[in-house]
N, C-alpha and C positions, 0 to 999 in steps of 0.2 A: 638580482634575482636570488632567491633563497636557496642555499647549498642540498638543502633535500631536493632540489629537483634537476641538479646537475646530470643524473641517467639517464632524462627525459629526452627523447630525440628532440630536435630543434624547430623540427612543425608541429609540435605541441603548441606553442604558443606564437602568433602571430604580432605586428606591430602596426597599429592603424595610422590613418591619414595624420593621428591628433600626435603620434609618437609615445603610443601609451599600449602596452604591452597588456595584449589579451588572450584567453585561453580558444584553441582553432574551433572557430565554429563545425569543423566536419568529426573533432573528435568531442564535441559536446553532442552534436548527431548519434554520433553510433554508442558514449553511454544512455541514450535515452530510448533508442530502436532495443537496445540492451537489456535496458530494463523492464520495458514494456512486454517485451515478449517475454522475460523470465517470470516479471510475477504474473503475469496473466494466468499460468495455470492454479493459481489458489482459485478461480474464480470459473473454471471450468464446467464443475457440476452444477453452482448453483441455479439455471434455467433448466438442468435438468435431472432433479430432482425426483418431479412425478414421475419421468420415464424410467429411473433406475430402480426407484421404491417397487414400481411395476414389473422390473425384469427380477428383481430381488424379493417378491411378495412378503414387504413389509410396509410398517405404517409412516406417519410423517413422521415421528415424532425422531424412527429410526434414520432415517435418510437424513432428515434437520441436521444429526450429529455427525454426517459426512460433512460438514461446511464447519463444523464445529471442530474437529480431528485435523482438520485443514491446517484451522487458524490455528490449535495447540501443534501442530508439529513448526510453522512458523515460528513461533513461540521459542518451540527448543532449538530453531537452528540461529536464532537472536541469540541466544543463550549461549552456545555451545559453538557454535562457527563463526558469526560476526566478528566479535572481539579481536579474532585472529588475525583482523587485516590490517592490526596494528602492530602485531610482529612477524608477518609470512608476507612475504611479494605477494601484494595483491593479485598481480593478472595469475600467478600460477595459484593462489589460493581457487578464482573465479570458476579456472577451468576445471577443476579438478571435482568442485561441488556440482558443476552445470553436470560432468559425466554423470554422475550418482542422480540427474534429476533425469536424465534418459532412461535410466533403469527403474525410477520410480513409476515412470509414466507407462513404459512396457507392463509393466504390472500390474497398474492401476488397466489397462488396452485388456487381459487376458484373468482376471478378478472372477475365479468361480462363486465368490459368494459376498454379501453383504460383508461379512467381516474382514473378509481378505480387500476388499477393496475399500473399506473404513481405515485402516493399515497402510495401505498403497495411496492413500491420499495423508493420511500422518506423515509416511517419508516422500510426496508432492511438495506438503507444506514446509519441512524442516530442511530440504535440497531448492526451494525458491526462492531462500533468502538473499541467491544472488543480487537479485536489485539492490537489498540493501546493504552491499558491500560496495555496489557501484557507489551508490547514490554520497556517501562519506568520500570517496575515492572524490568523485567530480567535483567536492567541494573542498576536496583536499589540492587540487590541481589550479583550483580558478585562482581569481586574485581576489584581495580582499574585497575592494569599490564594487565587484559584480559577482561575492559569490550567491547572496540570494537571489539573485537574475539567472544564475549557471546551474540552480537548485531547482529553482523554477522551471527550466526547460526542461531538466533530467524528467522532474516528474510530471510533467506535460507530456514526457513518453511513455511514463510507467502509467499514465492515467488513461490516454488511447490503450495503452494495452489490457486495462482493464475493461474498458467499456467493448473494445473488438472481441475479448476472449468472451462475453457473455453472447453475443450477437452472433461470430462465428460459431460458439459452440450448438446454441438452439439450430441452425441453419443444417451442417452438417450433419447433427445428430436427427433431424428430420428425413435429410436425402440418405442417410449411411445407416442408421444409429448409432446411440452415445458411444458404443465402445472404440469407433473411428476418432470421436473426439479426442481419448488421451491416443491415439497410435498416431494423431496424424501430428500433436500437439511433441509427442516423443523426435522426428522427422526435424520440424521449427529448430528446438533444442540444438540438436544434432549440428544443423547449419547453422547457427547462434555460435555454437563451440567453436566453428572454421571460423567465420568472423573475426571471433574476439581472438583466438590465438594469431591473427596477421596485424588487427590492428591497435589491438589494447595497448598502451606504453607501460612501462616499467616503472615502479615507483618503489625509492629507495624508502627502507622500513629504518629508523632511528630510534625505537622503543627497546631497551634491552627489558626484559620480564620472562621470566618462566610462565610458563600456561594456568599454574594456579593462582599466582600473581597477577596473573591478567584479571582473569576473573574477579578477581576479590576486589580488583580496583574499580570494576563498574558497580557495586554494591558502594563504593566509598563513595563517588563522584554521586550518586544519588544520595549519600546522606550530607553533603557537604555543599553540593551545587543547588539552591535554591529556584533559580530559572528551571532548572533541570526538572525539579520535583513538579513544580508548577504547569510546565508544559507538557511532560507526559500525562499528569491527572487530567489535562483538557483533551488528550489523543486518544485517554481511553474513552473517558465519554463519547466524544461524536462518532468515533468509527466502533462504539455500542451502536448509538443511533445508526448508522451506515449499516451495521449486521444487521440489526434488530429490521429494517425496511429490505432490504434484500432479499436475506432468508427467506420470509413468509410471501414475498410478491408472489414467486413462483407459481403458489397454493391459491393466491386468490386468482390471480390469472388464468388459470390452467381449468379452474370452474364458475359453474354460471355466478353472474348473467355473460361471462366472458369466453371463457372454456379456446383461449387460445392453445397453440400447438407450439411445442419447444421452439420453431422456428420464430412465430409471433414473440414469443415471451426472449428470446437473445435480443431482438429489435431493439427492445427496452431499453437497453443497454445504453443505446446511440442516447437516448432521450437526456443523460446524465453526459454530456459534453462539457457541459456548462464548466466542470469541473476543471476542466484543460484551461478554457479561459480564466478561472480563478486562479490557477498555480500560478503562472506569470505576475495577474494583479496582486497577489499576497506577497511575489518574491521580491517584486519592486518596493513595495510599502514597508517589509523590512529592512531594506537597503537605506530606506529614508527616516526609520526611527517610527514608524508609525505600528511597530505591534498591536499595542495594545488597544487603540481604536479599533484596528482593523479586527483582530481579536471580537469584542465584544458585537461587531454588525455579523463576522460569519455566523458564530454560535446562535443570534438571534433571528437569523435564516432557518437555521437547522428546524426551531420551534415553529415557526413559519409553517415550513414544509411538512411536518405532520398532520396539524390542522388544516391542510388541504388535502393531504392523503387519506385523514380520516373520512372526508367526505368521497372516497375514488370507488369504493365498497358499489356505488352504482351510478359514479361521475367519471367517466375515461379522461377529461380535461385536468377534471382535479388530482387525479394521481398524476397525469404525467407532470404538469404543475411543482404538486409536492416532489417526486421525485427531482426536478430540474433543481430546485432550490437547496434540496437536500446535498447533493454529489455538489453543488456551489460552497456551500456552508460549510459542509467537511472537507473538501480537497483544500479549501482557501484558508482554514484554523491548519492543517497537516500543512502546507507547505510554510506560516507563519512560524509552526512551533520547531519544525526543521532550522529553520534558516535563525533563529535564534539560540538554540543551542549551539551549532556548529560554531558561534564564536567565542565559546567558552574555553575549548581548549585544544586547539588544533593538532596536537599530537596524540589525540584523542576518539577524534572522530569515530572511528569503528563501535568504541566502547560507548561512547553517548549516545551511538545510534540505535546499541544494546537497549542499554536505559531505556531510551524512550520509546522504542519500538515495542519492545517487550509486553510493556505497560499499555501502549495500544492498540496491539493485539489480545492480548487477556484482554482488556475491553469489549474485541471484537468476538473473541469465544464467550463469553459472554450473552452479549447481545443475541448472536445466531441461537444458544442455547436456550434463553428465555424467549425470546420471539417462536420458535418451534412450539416450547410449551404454553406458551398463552396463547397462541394461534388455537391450537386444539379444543382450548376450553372455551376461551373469550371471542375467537373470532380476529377480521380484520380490526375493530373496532377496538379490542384491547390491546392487538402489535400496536397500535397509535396511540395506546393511552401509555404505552410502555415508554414508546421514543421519544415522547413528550416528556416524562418523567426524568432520561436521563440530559434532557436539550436543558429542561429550567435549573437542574442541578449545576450543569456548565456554565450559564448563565448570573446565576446568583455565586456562585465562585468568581469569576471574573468583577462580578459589581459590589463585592463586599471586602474585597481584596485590592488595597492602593498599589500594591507593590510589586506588579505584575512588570516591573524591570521590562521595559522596550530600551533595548541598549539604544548608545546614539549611532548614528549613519557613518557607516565609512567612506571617508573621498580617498577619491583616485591616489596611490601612490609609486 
């Protein structure tokens, strides 16, 4: 075993029937209950939207850029905290940002005004980056034969936790109102911290760098690393597309011929499962060398899934349809372009996860941004014409482009 993980307690990794040493399926569990509940709160407000815009008497276009402030404060905590778990002990790095999301969410629970709770979801979004401090971490712990299997499951938690946080929030915010949503969402947190301070293990840091040297080197690794550049330009796109369908559901949902209620519009959520099922089948495919096929059918899903949802405008089949294919298309390109970077440079991880994260979030600010503003002018009709736009862009990237490096498969060692 490799000397970076001599700290690790000894039930970190288990030895199967075959005598081939694997990482403990219960601490692969609690990074993924881990993750799922930390990022779930970027995804809090968007079912409830119309209700805050209402408690806040403003218009979509205002409230749109609460989903959008989300995704930029994500943004700067990729930027500004990730990196870090390449030279700070991870589990204490974890705890210390989860504290600062409990304070985000008290604020975002107690928000007298559109702006102050525009702000309180900026620091939501740059305090949730916990997940993706796990998510490097879990891939830093697995073994090579199964880390995109070990990647896969992390984010089969973190993708329940997205699809529950939209479903629980419409729900509660119907029985309570929204404001119980961040107070009770602060509470999770809270117990998330007890959790992971019992059971997170230690992980010795071997990166000597000052913190400006840190930085500087996830700008190098992007201009250097060719997979790298390649797979974040595909994360921005789909999780555009991902924004760009999300954002505006809310808006059509919420009026005729539908005119459901925050509690109907979280449901939705569930409808996007599909997603969970794909991270596993994408984490496999990369284990076997199969990116770049696997690559070109998700992205060609995503386009799929518009041209159904442009027909949802007065088809209930057809959007949930599109939506199914969509959270399939995008969860299944996102765990592919994970699991292929992470073997670029393993004492890295934190920093490539910057890279590419970064890059797919701007995407996703983005997408919520324009989808808000074409909603307004063009309607459902032009959100679809939008996320079509950016699905054939992905697409003809991938089909013009030979060199889209699917590393080969790693065996058991």
């Amino acid at each position: 075993m490799n000397k970076k993980y001599d700290a690790l307690p000894v039930n970190i990794y288990i030895t199967t029937h075959e005598n081939i040493k694997r990482l403990n399926p219960r601490i692969v569990f609690i990074f993924a209950i881990a993750s799922g509940i930390s990022v779930a709160n970027l995804y809090l407000s968007q079912p409830l939207l119309d209700s805050i815009a209402k408690t806040f008497h403003c218009n979509t276009i205002s409230s749109g850029f609460i989903v959008t402030f989300t995704q930029i404060g994500y943004v700067l905590g990729l930027m500004f905290l990730v990196p870090l778990g390449d030279i700070i002990e991870r589990k204490h790095l974890i705890l210390s940002v989860l504290f600062f999301l409990v304070l985000s969410l008290i604020a975002a629970t107690f928000s007298p005004s559109i702006i102050i709770f525009i702000l309180s979801s900026l620091a939501i979004g740059l305090t949730s980056v916990v997940a993706q401090i796990l998510v490097p971490f879990s891939a830093t712990l697995a073994l090579n034969y199964e880390r995109g299997k070990v990647v896969g499951q992390v984010m089969s938690g973190l993708l329940t936790g997205i699809l529950l946080a939209r479903t629980l929030s419409g729900m509660i915010s119907s029985l309570l109102g929204w404001r119980f949503v961040f107070g009770i969402a602060s509470i999770f947190i809270t117990a998330l911290f007890i959790l992971l301070s019992i059971n997170l293990p230690e992980n010795k840091v071997d990166t000597r760098l000052n913190y400006v040297q840190l930085l500087r080197s996830v700008w190098e690794f992007a201009r250097t690393e060719p997979i790298l550049r390649k797979r974040a330009l595909y994360g921005a796109l789909v999780f555009a597309d991902f924004s760009v369908l999300w954002t505006s559901l809310t808006f059509i949902l919420s009026r005729p011929p539908y005119g459901y209620s925050d509690a109907v519009i979280g449901l939705f959520g569930l409808i996007g499962a599909s997603g969970v099922i794909s991270a596993n089948i994408a984490g496999r495919m990369a284990d076997r060398g199969y990116a770049r096929s696997a690559t070109g059918f998700f992205v060609s899903l995503i386009l799929i899934s518009f041209m159904l949802a442009a027909m949802g405008a007065t088809s209930l089949l057809s959007l949930v349809m599109g939506i199914i294919l969509l959270d399939f298309g995008v969860q299944g390109t996102h765990i592919l372009n994970q699991s292929e970077i992470y073997r670029l440079r393993p004492e890295a991880r934190s920093r490539l996860t910057t890279a590419y994260m970064m890059s797919f979030f701007i995407g996703g600010s983005i997408g919520s941004a324009t989808s808000a503003a074409i909603f307004s002018y063009e309607g459902w009709a032009g959100v679809c014409a939008l996320g079509a736009v950016y699905s054939v862009t992905a697409i003809i990237i991938w089909a013009t482009d030979r060199h889209i490096y699917s590393l080969k498969p790693l065996t058991r060692v």
